[in-house]
Each structure stands twice: as structure tokens, then as C-alpha cells.
LOLUM-807479 format. One record per residue: residue number from 0; x negated, y negated, z of N, C-alpha, C in turn. Coordinates in Angstrom, 2 decimals. Example, Ala and Ser with C-alpha at 12.3 -4.5 7.8 and 13.67 -1.06 7.14 Angstrom:
2
<atom seq="0" n_c1="-13.19" n_c2="5.69" n_c3="7.80" ca_c1="-12.30" ca_c2="4.50" ca_c3="7.80" c_c1="-13.20" c_c2="3.30" c_c3="7.80"/>
<atom seq="1" n_c1="-12.85" n_c2="2.25" n_c3="7.08" ca_c1="-13.67" ca_c2="1.06" ca_c3="7.14" c_c1="-12.90" c_c2="-0.03" c_c3="7.87"/>
This chain:
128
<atom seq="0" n_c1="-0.85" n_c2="1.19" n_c3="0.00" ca_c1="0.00" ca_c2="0.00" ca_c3="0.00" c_c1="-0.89" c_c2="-1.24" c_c3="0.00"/>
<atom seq="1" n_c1="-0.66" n_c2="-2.22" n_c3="-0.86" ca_c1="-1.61" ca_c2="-3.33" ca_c3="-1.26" c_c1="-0.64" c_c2="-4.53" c_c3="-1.02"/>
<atom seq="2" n_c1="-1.57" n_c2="-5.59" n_c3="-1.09" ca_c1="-0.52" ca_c2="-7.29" ca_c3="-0.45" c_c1="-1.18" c_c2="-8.30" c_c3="-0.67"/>
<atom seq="3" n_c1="-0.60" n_c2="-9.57" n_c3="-0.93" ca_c1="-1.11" ca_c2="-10.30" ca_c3="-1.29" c_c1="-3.10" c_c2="-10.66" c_c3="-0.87"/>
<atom seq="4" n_c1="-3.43" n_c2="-10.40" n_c3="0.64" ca_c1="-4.58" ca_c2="-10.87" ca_c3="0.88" c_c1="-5.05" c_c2="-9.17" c_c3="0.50"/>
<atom seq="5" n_c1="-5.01" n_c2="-8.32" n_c3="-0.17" ca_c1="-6.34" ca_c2="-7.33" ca_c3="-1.06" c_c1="-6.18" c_c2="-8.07" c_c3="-2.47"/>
<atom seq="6" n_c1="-5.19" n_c2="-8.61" n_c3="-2.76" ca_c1="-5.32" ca_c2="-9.21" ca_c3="-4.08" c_c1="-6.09" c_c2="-10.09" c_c3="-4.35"/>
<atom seq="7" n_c1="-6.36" n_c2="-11.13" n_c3="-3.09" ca_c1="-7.22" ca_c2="-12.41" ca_c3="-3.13" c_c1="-8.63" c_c2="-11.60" c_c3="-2.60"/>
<atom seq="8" n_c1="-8.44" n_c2="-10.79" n_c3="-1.95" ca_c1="-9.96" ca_c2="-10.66" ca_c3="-1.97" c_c1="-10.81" c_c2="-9.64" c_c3="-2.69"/>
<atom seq="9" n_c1="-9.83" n_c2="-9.15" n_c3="-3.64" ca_c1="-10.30" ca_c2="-8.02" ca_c3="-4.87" c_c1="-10.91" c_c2="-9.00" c_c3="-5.80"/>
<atom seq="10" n_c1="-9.97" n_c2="-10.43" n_c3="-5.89" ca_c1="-10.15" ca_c2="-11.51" ca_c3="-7.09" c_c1="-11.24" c_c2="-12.08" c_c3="-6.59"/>
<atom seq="11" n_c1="-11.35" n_c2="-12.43" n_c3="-5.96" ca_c1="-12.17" ca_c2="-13.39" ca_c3="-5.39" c_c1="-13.60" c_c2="-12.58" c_c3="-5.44"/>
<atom seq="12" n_c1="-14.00" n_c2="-11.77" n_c3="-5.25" ca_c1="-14.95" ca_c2="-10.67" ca_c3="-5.32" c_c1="-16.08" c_c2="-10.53" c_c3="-7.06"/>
<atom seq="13" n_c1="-15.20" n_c2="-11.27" n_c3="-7.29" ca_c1="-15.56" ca_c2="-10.80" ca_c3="-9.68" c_c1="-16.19" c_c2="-12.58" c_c3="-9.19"/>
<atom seq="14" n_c1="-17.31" n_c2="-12.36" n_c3="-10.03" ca_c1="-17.72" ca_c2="-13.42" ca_c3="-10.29" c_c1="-17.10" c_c2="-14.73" c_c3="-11.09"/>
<atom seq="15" n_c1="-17.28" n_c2="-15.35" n_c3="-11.00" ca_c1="-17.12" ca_c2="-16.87" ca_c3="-11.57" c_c1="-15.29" c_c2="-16.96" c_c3="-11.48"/>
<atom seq="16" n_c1="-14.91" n_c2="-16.61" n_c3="-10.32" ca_c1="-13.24" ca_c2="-16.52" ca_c3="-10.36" c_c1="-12.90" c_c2="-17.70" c_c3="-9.17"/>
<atom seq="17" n_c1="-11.74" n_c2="-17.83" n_c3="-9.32" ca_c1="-11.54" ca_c2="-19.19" ca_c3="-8.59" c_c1="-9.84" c_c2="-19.12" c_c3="-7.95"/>
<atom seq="18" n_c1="-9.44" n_c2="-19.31" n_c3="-6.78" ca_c1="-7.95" ca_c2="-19.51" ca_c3="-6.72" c_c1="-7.13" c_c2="-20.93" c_c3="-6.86"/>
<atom seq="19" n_c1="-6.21" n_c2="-21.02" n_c3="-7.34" ca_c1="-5.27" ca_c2="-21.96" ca_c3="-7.80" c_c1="-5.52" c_c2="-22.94" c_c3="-6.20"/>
<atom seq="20" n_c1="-5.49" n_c2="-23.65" n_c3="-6.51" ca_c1="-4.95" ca_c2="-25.07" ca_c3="-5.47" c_c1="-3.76" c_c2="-24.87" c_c3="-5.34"/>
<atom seq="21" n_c1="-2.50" n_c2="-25.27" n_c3="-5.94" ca_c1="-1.33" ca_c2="-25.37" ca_c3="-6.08" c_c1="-0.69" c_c2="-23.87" c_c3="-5.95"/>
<atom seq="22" n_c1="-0.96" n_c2="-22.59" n_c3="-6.10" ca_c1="-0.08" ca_c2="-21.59" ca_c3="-6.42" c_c1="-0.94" c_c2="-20.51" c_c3="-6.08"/>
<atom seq="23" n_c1="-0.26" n_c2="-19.30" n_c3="-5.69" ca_c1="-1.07" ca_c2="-17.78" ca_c3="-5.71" c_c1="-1.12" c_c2="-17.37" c_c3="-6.86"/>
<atom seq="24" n_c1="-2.94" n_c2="-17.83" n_c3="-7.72" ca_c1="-3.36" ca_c2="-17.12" ca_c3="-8.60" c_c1="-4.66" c_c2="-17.42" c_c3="-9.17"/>
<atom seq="25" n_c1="-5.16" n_c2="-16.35" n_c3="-9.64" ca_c1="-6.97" ca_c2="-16.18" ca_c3="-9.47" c_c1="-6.84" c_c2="-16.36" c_c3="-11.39"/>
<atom seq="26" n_c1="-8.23" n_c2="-17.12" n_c3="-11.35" ca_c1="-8.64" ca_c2="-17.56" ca_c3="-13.08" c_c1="-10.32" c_c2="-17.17" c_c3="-13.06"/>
<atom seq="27" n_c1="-10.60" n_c2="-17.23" n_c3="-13.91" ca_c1="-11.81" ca_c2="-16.86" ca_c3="-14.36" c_c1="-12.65" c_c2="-18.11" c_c3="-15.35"/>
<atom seq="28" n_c1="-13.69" n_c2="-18.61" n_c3="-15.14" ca_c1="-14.20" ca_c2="-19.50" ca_c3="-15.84" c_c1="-14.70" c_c2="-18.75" c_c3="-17.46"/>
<atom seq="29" n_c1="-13.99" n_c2="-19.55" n_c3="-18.33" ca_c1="-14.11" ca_c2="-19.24" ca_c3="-19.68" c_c1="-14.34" c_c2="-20.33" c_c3="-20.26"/>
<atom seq="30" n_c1="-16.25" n_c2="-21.12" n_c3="-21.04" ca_c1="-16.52" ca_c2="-22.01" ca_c3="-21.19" c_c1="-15.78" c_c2="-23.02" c_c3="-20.25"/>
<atom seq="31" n_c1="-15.18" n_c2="-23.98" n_c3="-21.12" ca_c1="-14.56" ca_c2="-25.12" ca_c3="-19.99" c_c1="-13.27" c_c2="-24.97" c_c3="-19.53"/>
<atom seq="32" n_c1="-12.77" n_c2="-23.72" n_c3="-19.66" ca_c1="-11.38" ca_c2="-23.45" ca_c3="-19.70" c_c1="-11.34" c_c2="-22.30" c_c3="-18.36"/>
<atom seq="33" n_c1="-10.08" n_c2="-22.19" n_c3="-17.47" ca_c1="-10.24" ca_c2="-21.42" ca_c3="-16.51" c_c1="-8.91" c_c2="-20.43" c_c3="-17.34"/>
<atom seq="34" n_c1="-9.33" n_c2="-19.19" n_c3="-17.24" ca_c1="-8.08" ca_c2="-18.12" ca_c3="-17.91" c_c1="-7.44" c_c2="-17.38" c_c3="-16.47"/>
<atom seq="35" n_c1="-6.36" n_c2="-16.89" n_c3="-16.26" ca_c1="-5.90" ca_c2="-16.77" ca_c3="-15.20" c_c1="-5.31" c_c2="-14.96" c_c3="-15.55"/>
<atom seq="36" n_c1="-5.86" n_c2="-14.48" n_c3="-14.63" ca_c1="-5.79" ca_c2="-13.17" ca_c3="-14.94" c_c1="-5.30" c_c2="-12.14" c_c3="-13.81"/>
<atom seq="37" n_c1="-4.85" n_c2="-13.08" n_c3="-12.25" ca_c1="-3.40" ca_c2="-12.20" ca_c3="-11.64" c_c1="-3.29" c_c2="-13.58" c_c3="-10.75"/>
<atom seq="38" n_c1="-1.38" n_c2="-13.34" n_c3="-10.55" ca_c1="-1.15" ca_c2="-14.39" ca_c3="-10.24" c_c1="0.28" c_c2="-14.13" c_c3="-9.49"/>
<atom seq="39" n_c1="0.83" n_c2="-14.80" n_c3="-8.28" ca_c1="2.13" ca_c2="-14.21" ca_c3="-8.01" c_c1="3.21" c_c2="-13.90" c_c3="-9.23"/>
<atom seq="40" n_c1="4.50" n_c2="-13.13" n_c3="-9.05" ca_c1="5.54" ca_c2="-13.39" ca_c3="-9.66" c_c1="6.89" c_c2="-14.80" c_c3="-9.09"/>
<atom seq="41" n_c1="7.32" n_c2="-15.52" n_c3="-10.42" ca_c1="7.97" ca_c2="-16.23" ca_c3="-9.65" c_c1="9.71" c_c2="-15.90" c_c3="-10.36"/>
<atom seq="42" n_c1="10.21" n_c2="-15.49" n_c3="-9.98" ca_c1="11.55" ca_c2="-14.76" ca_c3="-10.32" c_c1="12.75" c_c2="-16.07" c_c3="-10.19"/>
<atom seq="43" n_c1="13.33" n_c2="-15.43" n_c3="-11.35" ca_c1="14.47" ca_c2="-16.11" ca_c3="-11.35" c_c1="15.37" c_c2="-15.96" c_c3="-10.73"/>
<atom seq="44" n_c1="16.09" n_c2="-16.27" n_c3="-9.47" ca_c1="17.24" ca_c2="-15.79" ca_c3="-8.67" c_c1="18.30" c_c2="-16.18" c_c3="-8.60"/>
<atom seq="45" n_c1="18.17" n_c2="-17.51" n_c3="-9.57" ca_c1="19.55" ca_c2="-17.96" ca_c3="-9.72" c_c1="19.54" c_c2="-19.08" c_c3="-11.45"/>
<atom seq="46" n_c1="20.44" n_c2="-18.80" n_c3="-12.02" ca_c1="20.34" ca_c2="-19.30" ca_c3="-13.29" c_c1="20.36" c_c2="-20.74" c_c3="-13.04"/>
<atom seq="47" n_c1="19.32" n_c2="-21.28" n_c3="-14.07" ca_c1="19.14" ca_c2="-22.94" ca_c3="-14.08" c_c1="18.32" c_c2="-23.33" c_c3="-12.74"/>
<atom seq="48" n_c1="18.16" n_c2="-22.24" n_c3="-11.57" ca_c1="17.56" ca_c2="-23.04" ca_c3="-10.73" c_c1="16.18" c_c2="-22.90" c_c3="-10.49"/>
<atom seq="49" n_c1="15.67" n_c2="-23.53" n_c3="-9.61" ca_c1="13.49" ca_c2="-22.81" ca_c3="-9.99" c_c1="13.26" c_c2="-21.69" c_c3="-9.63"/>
<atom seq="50" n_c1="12.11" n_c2="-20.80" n_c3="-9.99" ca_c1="11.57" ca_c2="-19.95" ca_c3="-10.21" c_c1="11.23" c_c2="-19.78" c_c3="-8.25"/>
<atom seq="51" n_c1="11.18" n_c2="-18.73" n_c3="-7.80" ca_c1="11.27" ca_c2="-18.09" ca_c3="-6.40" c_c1="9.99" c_c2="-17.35" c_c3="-6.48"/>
<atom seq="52" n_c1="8.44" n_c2="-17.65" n_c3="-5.76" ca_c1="7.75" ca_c2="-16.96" ca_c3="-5.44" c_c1="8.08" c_c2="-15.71" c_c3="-4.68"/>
<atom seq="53" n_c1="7.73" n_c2="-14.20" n_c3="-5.39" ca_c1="7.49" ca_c2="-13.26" ca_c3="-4.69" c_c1="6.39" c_c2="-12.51" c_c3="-4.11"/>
<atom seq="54" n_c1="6.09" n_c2="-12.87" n_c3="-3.00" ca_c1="4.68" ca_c2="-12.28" ca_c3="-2.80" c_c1="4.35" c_c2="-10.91" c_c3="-2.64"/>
<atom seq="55" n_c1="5.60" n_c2="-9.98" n_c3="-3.00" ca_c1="5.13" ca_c2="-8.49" ca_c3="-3.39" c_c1="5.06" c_c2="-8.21" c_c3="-4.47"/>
<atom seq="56" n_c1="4.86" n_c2="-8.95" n_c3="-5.27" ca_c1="4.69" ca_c2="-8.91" ca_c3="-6.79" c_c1="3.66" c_c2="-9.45" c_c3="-7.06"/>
<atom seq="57" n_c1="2.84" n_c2="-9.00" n_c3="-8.11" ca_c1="1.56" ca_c2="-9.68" ca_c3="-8.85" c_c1="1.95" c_c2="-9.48" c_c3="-10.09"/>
<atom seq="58" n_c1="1.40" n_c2="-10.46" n_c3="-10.83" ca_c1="1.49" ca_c2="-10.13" ca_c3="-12.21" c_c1="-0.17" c_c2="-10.12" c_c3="-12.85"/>
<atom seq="59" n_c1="-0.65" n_c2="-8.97" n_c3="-13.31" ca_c1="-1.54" ca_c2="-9.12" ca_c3="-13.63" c_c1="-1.55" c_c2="-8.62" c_c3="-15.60"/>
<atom seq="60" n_c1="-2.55" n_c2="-9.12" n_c3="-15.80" ca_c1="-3.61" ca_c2="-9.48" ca_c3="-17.01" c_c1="-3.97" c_c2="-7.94" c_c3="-17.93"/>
<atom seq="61" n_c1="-3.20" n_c2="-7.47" n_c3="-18.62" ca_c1="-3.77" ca_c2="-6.47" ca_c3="-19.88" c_c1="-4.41" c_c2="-6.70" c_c3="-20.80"/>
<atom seq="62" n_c1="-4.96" n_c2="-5.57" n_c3="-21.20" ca_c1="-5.75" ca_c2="-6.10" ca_c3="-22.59" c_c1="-4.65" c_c2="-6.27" c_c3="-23.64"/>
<atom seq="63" n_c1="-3.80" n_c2="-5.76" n_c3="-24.34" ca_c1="-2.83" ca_c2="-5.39" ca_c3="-25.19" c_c1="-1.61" c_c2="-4.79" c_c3="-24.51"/>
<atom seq="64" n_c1="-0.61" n_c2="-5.27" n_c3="-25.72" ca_c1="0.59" ca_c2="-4.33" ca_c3="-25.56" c_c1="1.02" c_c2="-2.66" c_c3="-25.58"/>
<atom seq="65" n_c1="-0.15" n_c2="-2.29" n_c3="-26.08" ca_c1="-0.45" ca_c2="-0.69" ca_c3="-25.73" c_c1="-0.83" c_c2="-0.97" c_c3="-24.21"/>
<atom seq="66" n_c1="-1.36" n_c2="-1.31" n_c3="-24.09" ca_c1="-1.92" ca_c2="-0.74" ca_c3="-22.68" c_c1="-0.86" c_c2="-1.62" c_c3="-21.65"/>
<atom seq="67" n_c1="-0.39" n_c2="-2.59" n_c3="-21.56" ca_c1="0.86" ca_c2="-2.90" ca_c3="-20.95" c_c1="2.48" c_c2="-1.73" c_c3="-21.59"/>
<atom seq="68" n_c1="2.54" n_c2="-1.34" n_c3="-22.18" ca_c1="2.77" ca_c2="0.04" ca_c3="-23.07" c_c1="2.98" c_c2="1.29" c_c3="-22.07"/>
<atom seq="69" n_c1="1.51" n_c2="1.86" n_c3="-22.03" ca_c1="1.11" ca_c2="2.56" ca_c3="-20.94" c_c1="1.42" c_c2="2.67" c_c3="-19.79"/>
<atom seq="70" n_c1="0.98" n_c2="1.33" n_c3="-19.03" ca_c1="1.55" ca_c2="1.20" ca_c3="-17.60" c_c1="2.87" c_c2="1.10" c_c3="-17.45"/>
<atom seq="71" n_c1="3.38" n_c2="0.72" n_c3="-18.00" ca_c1="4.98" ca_c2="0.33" ca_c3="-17.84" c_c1="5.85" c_c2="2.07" c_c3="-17.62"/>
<atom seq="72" n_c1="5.09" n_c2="2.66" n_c3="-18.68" ca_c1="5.67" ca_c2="4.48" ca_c3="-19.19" c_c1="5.17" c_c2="5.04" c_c3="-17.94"/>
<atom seq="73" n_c1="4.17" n_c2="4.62" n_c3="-17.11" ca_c1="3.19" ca_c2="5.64" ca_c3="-16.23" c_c1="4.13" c_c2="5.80" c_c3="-14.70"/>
<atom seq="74" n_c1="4.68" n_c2="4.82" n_c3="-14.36" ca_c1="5.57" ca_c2="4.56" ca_c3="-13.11" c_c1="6.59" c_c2="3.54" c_c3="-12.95"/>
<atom seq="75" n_c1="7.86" n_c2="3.63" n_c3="-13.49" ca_c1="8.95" ca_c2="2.32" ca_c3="-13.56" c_c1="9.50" c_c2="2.37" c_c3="-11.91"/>
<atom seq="76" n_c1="8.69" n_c2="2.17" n_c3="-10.96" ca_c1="8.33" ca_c2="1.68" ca_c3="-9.67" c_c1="7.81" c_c2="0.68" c_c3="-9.56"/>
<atom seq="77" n_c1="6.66" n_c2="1.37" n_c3="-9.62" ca_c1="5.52" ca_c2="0.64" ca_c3="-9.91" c_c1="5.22" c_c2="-0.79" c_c3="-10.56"/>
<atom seq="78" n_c1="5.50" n_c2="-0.21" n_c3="-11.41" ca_c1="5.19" ca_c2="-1.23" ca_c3="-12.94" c_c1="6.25" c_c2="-1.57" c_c3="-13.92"/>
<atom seq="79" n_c1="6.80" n_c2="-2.93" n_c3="-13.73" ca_c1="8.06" ca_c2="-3.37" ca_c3="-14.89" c_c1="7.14" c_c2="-4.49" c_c3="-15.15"/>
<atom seq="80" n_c1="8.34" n_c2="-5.49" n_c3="-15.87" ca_c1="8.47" ca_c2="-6.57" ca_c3="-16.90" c_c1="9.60" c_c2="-7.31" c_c3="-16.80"/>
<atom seq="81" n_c1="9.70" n_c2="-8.20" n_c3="-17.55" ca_c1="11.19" ca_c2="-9.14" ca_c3="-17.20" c_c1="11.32" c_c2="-9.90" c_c3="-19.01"/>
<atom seq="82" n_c1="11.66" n_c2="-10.19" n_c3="-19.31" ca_c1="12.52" ca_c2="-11.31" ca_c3="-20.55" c_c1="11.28" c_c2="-12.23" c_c3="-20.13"/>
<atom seq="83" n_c1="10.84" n_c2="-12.79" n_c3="-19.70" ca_c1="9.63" ca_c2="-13.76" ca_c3="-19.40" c_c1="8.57" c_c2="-13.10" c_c3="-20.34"/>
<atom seq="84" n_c1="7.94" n_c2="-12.44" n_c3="-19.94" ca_c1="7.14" ca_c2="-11.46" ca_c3="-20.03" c_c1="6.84" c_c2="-10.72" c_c3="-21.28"/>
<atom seq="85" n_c1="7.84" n_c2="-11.01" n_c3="-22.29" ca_c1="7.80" ca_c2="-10.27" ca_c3="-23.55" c_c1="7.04" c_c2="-11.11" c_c3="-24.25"/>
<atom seq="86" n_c1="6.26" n_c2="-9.82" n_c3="-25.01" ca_c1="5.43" ca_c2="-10.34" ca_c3="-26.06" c_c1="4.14" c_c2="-10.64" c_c3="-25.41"/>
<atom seq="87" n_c1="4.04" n_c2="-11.03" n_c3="-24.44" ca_c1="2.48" ca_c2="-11.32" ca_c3="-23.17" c_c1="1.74" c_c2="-10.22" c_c3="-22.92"/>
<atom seq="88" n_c1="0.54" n_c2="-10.20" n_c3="-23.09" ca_c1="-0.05" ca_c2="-8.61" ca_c3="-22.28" c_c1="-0.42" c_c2="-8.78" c_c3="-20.65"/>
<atom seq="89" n_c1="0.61" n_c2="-8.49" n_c3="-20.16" ca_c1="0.85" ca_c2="-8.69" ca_c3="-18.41" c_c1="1.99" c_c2="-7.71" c_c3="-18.01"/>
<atom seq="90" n_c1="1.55" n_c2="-7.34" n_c3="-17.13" ca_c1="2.69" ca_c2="-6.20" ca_c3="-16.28" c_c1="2.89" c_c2="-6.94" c_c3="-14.87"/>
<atom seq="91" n_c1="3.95" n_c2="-6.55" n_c3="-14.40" ca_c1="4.11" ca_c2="-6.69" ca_c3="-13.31" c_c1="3.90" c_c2="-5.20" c_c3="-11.84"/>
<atom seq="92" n_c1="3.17" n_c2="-6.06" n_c3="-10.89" ca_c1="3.22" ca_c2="-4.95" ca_c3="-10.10" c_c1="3.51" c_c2="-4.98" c_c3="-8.80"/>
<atom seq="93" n_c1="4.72" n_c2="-3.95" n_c3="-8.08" ca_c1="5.21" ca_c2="-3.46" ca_c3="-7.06" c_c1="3.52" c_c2="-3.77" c_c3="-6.01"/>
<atom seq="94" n_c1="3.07" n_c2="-4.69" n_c3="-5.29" ca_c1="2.04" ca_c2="-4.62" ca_c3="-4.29" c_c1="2.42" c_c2="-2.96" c_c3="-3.17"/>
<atom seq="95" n_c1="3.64" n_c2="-2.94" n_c3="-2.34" ca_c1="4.08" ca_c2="-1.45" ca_c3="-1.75" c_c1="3.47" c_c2="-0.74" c_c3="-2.22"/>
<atom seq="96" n_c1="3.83" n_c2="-0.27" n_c3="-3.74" ca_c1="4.07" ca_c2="0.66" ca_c3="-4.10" c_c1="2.72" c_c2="1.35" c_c3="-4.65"/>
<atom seq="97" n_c1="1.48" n_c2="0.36" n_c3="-4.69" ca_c1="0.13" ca_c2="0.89" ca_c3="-5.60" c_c1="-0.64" c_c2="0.78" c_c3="-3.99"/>
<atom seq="98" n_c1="-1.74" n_c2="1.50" n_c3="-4.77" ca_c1="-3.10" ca_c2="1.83" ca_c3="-3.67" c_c1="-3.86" c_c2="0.47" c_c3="-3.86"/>
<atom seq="99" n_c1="-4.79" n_c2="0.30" n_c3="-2.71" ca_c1="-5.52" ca_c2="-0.68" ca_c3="-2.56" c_c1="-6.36" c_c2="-0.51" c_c3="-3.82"/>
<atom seq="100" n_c1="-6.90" n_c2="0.85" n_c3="-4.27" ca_c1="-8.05" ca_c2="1.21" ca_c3="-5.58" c_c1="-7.39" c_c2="1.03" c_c3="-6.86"/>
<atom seq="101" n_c1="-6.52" n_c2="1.49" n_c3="-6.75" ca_c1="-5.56" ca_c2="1.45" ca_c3="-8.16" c_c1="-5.64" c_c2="0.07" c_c3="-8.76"/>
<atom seq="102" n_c1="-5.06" n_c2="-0.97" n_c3="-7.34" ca_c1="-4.80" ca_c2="-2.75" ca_c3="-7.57" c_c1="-6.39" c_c2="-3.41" c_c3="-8.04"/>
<atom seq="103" n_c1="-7.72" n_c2="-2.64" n_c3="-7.24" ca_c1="-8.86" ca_c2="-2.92" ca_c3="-7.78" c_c1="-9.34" c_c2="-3.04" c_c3="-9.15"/>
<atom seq="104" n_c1="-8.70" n_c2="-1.76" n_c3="-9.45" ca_c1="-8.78" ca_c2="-1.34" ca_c3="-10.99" c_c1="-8.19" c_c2="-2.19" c_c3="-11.91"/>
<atom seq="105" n_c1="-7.20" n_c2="-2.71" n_c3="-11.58" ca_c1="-5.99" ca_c2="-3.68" ca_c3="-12.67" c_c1="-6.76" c_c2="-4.87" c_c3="-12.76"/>
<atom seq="106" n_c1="-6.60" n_c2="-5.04" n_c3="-11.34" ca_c1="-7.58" ca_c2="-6.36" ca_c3="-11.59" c_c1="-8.97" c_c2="-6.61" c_c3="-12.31"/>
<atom seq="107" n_c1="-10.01" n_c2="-5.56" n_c3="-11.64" ca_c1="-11.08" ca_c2="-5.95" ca_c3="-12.25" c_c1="-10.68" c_c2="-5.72" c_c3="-14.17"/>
<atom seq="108" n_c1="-10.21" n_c2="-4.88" n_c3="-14.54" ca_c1="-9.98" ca_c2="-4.60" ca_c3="-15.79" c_c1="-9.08" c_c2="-6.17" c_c3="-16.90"/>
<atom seq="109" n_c1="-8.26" n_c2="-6.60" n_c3="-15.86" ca_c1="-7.73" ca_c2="-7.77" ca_c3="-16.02" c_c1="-8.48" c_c2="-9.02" c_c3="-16.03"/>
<atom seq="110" n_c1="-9.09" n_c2="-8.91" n_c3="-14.93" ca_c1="-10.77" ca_c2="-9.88" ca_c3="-15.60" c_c1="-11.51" c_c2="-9.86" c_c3="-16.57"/>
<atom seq="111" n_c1="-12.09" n_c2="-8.53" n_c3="-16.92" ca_c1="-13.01" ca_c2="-8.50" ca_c3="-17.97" c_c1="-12.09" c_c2="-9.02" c_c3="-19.00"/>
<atom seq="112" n_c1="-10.71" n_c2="-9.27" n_c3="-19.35" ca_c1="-9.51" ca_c2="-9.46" ca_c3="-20.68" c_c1="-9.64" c_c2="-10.62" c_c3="-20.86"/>
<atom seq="113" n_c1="-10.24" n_c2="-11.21" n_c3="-19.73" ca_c1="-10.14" ca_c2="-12.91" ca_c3="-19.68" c_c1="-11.80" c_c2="-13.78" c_c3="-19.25"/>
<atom seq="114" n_c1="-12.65" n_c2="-13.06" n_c3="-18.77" ca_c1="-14.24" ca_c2="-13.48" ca_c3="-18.74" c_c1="-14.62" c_c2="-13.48" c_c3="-19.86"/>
<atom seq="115" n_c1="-15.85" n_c2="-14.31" n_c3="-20.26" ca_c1="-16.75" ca_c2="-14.44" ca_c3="-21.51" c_c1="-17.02" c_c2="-12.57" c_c3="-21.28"/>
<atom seq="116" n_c1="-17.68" n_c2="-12.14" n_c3="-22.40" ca_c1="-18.14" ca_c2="-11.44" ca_c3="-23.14" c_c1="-19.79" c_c2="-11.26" c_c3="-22.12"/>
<atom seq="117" n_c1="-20.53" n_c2="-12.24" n_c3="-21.96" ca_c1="-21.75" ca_c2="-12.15" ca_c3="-21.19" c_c1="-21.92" c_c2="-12.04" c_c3="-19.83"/>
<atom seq="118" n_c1="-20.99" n_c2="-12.63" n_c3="-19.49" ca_c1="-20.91" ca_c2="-11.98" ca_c3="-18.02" c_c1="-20.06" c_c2="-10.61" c_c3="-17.73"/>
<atom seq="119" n_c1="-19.10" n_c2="-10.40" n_c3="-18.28" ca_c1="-19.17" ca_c2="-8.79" ca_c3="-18.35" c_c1="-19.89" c_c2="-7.92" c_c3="-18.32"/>
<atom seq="120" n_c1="-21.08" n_c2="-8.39" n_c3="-19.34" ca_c1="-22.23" ca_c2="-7.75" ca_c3="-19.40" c_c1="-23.15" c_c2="-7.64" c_c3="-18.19"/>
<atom seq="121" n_c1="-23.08" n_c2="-8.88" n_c3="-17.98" ca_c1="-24.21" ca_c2="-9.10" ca_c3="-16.75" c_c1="-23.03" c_c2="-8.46" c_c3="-15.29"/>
<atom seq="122" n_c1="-22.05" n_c2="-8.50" n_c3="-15.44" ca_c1="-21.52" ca_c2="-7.85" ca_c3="-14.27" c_c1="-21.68" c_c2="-5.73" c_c3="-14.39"/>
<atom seq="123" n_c1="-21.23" n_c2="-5.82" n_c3="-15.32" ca_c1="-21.28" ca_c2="-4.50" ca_c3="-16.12" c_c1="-22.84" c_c2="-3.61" c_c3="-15.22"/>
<atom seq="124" n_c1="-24.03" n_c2="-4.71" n_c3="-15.69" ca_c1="-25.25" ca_c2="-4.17" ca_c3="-15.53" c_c1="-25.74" c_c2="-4.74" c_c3="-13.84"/>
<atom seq="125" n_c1="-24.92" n_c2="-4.98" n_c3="-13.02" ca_c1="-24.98" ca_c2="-5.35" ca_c3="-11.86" c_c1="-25.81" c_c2="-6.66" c_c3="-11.07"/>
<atom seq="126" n_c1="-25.46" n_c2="-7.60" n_c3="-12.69" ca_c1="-26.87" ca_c2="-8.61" ca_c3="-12.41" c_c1="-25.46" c_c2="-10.05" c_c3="-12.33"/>
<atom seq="127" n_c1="-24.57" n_c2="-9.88" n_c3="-11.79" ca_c1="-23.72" ca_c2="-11.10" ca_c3="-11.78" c_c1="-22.65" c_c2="-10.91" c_c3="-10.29"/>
């Protein structure tokens, strides 16, 4: 069972990553641009009105729609989507319902989708 603080400190852990000021969600420095690669869910709970942070939800960062594809087929517990969400390579995930290693995995994998290319490398080869 995983929660918001293994999420911040799984993220926080990958180099050159950073958390939002304003909101629960971790970005990654990409040249001058920060890419954001898990981040709360904010659900719609009532039509027309704002979006409702859930903090047992993450939404994290796929490479592709196959592989958001995948997860979605692997556990519909686990792992849904919403009308938001279409067409994006991002899943949503049940925090309860996954292992602390599993959430490691999404994430770090969700980073590399959104880090330069060279620090992958240099993380890859244990020099970052």
C-alpha cells in the first residue's frame, strides 16, 4: 500500500526533479522546460464546478498508448483513466491498491519518458 509521501519521496529521489509550489506534482528539468511526470488526480465531482484533489490517486507518465494499453488491461483496480485522459500517455493509479516497488517502478519509468536522453544515461550508468 503506497501514499502520497512514497510518491514524493520516490520523485524526489531521480535526479534533476523538482515539486510543484502550487500543487502535488513532481517535473523533471528538460533544457529550460520542466516536464511533469506524476502528479495528483484532480476529479471532477460535480459538473461545471473545480476539479477536487485526490490524494489516493496519482497520475503518472507512460511512454505510449500501448503501454498505458497494458496497464490499464493488467488490473482495472488498480489502474483506470477518465474522458480527461484520452489520447495522453498517463494512467491513473489506485495509491491502496499498488506496492511501494511497483509505484517505484511507474515512476522511475515515467521519468526517464520525460528526462533528456543524457541523463538517463548518466543515471542508467549510476553517475547522476
Amino acid at each position: 500500500m503506497a501514499d502520497q509521501e512514497d510518491v514524493r519521496r520516490i520523485a524526489l529521489a531521480l535526479p534533476e526533479t523538482s515539486e510543484a509550489e502550487d500543487h502535488f506534482g513532481f517535473s523533471v528539468r528538460h533544457g529550460a522546460k520542466q516536464k511533469g511526470f506524476v502528479w495528483a488526480w484532480n476529479e471532477r465531482v460535480e459538473p461545471k464546478k473545480p476539479r477536487v484533489p485526490r490524494e489516493e490517486v496519482a497520475v503518472v507518465r507512460v511512454v505510449d498508448r500501448f503501454d498505458k494499453k497494458a496497464l490499464l488491461a493488467s488490473d482495472e483496480e488498480k489502474f483506470f483513466t477518465e474522458p480527461h485522459y484520452n489520447g495522453f500517455p498517463a494512467v491513473l493509479v489506485r495509491l491502496p491498491l499498488i506496492s511501494v516497488g511497483e509505484l517505484a517502478e511507474l515512476i522511475e519509468d515515467a521519468w526517464r519518458c520525460q528526462a533528456p536522453r543524457r541523463l538517463v544515461a548518466l543515471f542508467e550508468r549510476g553517475e547522476a
